[in-house]
DSSP file (Angstrom, degrees, kcal/mol; ACC not computed):
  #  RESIDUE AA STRUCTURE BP1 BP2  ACC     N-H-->O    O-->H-N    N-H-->O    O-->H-N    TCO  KAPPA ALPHA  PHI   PSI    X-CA   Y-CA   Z-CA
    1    1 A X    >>        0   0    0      0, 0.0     3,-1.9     0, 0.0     4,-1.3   0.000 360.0 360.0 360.0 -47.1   91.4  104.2  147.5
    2    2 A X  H >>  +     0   0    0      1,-0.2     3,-3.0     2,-0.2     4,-1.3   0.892 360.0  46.0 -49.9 -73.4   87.8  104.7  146.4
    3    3 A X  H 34 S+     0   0    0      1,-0.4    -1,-0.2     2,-0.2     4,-0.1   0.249 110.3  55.8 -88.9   0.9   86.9  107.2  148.7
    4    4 A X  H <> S+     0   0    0     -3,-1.9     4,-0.9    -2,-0.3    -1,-0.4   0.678 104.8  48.8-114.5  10.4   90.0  109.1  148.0
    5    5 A X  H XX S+     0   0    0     -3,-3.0     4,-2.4    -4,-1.3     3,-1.8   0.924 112.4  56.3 -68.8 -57.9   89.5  109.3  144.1
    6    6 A X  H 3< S+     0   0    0     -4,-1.3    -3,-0.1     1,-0.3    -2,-0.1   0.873 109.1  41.1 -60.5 -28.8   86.0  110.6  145.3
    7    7 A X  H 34 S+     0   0    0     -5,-0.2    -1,-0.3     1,-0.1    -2,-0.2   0.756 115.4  50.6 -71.9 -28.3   87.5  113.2  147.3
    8    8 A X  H X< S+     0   0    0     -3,-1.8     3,-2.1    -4,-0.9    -2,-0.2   0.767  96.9  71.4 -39.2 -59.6   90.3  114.1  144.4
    9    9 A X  T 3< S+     0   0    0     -4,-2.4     3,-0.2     1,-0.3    -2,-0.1   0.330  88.8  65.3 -77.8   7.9   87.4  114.4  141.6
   10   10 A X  T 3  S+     0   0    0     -5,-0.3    -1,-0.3     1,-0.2    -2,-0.1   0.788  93.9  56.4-102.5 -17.3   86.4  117.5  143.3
   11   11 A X  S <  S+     0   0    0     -3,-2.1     2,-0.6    -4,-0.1    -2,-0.2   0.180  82.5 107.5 -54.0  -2.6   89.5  119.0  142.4
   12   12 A X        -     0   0    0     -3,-0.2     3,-0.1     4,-0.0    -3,-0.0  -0.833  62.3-144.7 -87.2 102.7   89.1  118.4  138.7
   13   13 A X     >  -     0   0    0     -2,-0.6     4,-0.9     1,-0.2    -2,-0.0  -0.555  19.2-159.5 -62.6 142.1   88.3  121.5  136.5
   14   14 A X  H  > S+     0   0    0      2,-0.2     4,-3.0     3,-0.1     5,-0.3   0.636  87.1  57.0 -74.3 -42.8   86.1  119.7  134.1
   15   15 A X  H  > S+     0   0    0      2,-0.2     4,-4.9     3,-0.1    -2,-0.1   0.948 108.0  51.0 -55.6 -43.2   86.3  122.1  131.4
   16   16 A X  H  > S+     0   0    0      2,-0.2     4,-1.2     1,-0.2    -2,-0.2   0.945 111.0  51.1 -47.5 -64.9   90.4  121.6  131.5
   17   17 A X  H  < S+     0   0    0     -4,-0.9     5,-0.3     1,-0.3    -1,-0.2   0.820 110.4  49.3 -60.9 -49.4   89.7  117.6  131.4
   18   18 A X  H >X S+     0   0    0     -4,-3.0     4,-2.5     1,-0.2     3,-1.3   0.976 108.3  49.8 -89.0 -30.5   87.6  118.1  128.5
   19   19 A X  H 3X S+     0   0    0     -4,-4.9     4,-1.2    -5,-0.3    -2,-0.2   0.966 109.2  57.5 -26.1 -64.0   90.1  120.3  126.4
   20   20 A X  H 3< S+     0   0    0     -4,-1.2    -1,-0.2     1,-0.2    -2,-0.2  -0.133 105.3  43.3-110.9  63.6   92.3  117.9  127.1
   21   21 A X  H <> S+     0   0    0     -3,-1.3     4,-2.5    -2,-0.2    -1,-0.2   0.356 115.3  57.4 -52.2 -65.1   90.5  115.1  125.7
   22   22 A X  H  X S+     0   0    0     -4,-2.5     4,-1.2    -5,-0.3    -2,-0.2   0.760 105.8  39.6 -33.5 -58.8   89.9  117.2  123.3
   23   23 A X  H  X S+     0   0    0     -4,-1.2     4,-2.0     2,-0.2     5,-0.4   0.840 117.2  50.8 -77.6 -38.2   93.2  118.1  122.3
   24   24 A X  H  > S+     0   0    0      1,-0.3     4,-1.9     2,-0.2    -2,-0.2   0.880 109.2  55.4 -75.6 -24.4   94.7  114.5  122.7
   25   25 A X  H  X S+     0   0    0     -4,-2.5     4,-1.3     1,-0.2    -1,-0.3   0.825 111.4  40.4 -33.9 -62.9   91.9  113.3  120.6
   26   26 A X  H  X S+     0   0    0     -4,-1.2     4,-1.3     2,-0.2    -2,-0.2   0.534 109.0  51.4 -90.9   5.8   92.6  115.3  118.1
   27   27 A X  H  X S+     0   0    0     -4,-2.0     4,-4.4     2,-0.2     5,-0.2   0.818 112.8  63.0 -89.0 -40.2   97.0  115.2  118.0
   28   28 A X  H  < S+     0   0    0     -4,-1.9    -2,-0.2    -5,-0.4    -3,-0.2   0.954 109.0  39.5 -47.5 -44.8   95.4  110.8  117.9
   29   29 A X  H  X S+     0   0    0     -4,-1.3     4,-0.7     1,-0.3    -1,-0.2   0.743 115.1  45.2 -86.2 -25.6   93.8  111.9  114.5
   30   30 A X  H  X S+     0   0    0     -4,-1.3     4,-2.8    -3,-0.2     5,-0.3   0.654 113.4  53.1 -85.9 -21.1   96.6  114.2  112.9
   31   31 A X  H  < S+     0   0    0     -4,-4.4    -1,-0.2     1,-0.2    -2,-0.2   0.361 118.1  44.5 -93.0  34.7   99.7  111.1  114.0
   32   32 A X  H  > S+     0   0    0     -5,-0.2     4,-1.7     3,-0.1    -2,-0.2   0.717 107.2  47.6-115.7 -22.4   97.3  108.8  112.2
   33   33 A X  H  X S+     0   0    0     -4,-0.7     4,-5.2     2,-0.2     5,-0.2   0.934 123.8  38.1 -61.8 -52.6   96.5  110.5  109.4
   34   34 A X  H  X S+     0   0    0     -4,-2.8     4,-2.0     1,-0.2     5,-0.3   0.951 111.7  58.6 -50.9 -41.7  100.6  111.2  109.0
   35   35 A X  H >> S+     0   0    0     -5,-0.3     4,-3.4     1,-0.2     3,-0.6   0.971 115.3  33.5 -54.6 -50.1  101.3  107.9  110.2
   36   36 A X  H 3X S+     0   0    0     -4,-1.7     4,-3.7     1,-0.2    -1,-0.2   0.785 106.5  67.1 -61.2 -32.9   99.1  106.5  107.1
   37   37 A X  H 3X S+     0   0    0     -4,-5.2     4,-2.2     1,-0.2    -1,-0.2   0.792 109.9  42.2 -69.4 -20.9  100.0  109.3  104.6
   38   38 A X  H <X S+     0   0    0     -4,-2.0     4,-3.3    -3,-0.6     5,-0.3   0.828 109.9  49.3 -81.4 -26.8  103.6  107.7  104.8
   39   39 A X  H >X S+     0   0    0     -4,-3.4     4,-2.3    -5,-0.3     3,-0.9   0.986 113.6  53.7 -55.9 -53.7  102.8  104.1  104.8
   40   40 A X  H >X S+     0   0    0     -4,-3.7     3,-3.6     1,-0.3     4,-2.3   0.903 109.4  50.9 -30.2 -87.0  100.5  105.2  101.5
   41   41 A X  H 3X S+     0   0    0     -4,-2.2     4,-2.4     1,-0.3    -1,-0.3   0.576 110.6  43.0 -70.5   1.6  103.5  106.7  100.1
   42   42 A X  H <X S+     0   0    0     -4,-3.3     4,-0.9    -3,-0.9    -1,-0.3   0.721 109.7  56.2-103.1  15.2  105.9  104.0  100.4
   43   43 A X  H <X S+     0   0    0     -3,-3.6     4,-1.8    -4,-2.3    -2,-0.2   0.840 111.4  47.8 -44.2 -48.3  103.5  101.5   99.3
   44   44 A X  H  X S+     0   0    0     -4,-2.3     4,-2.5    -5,-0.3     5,-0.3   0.917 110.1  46.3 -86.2 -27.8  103.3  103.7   96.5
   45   45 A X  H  X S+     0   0    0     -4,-2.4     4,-2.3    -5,-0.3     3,-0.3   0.877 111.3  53.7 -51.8 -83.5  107.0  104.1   95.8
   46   46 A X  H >X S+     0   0    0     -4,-0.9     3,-2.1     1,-0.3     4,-0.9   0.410 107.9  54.2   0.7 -94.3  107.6  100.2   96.2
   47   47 A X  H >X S+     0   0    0     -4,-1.8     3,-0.9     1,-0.3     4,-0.8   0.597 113.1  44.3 -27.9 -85.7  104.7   99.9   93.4
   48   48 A X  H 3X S+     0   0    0     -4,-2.5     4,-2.3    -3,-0.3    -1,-0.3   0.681 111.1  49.8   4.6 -62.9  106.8  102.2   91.3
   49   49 A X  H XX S+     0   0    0     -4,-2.3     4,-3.6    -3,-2.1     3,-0.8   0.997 117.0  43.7 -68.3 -58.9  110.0  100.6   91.8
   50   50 A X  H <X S+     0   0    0     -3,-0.9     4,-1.3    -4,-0.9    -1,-0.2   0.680 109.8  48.3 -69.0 -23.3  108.5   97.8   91.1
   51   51 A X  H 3X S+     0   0    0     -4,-0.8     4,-2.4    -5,-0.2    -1,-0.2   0.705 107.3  64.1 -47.2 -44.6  106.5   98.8   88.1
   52   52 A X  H <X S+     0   0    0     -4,-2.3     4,-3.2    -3,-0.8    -2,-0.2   0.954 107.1  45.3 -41.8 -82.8  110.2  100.5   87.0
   53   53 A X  H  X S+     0   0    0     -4,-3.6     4,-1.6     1,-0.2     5,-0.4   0.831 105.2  59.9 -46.9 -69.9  111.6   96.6   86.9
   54   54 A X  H  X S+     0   0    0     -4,-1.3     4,-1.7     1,-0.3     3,-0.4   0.718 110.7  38.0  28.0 -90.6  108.9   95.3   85.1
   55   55 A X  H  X>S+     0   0    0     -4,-2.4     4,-2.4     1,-0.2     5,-0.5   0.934 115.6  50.4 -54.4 -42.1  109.3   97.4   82.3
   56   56 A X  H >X5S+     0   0    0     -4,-3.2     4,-1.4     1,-0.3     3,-0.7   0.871 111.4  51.7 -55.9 -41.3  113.1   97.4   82.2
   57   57 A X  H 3X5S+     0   0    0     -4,-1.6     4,-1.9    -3,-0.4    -1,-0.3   0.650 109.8  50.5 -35.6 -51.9  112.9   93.7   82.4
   58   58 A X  H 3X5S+     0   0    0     -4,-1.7     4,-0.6    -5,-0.4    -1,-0.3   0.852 107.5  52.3 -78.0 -35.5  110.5   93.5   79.4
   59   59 A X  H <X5S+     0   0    0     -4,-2.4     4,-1.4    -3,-0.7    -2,-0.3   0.747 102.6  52.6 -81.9 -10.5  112.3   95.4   77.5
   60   60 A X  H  X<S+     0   0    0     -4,-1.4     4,-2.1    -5,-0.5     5,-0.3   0.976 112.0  50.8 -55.6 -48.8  115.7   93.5   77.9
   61   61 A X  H  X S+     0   0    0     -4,-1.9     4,-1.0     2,-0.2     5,-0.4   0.749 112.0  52.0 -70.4 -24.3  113.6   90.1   76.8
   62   62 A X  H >X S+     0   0    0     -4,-0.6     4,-2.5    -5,-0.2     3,-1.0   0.895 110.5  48.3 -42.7 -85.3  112.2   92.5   73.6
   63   63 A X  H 3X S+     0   0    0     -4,-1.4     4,-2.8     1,-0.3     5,-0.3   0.674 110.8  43.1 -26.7 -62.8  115.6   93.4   72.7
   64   64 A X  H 3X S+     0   0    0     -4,-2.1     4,-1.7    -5,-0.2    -1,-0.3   0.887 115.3  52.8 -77.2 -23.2  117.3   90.1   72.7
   65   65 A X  H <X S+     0   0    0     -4,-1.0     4,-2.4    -3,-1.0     3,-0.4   0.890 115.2  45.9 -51.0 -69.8  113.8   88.6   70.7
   66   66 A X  H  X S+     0   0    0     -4,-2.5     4,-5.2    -5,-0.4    -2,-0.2   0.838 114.9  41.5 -25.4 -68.3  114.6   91.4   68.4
   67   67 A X  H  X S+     0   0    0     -4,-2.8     4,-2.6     1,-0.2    -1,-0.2   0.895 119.9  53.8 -47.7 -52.9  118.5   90.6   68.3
   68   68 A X  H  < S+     0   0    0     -4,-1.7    -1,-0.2    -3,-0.4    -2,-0.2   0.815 106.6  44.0   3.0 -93.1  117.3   87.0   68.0
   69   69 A X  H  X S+     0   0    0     -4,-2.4     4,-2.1    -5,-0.2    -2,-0.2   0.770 106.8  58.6 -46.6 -55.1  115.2   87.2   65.4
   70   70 A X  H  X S+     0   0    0     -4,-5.2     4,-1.6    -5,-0.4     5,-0.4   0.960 107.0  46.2 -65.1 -54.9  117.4   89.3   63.2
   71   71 A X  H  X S+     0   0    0     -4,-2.6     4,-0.6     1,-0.2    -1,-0.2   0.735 105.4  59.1 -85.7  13.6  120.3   86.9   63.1
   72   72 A X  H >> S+     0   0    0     -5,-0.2     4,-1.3    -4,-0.2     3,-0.6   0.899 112.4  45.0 -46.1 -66.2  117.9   84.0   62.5
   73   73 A X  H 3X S+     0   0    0     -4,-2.1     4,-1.3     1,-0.3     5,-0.3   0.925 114.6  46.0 -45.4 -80.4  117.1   86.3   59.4
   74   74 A X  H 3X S+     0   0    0     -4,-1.6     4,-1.7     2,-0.2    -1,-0.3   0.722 113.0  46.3 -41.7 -33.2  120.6   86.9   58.7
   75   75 A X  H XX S+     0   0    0     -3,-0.6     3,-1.2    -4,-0.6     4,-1.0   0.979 112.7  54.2 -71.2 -78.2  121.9   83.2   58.9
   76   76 A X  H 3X S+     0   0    0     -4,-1.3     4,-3.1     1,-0.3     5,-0.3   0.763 112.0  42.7 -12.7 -63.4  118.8   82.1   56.7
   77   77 A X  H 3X S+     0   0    0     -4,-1.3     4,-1.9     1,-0.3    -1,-0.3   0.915 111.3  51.9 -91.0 -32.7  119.6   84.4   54.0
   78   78 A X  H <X S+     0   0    0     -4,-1.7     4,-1.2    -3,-1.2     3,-0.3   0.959 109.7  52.0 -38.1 -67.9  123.4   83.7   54.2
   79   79 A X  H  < S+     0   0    0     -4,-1.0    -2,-0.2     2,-0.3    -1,-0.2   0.842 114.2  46.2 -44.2 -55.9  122.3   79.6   53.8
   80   80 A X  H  < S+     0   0    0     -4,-3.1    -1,-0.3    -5,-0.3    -2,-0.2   0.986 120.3  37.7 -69.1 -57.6  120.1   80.9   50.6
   81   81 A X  H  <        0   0    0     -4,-1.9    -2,-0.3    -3,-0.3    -1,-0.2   0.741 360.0 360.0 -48.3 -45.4  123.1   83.0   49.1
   82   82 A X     <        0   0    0     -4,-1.2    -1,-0.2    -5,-0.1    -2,-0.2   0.163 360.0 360.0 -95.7 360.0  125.8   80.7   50.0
């Protein structure tokens, strides 16, 4: 087997081999760069979304303090009137 790689490897354009090194090298660097620029952006939706709840979520617990609050106020001042 050795001695027929060594006999093979004279058949190898070299220049070819290192183009396409070259080339595969660089198609490795653009599907990682894609690969990552999607993970990024749904990491960054997900963040969003979740950012999104958050608030809505914070404001539902406002709203009912608010709601809350005012008919404490309103019962009190009935109690005083009444």
């Amino acid at each position: 087997l050795g001695w027929t790689l060594r006999i093979n490897s004279d058949f190898v354009n070299e220049e070819k081999a290192y183009e396409l090194k070259t080339m595969l090298d660089i198609k490795h660097r653009v599907a990682e760069i894609v690969w990552g620029g999607l993970l990024l952006l749904m990491l960054g939706l997900t963040v969003k979304e979740r950012i999104d709840n958050a608030i809505d979520v914070t404001s539902d617990v406002m709203g009912s303090i608010s709601n809350t609050l005012s008919t404490k106020k309103k019962d009190k001042a009935k109690m005083k009137s009444g």
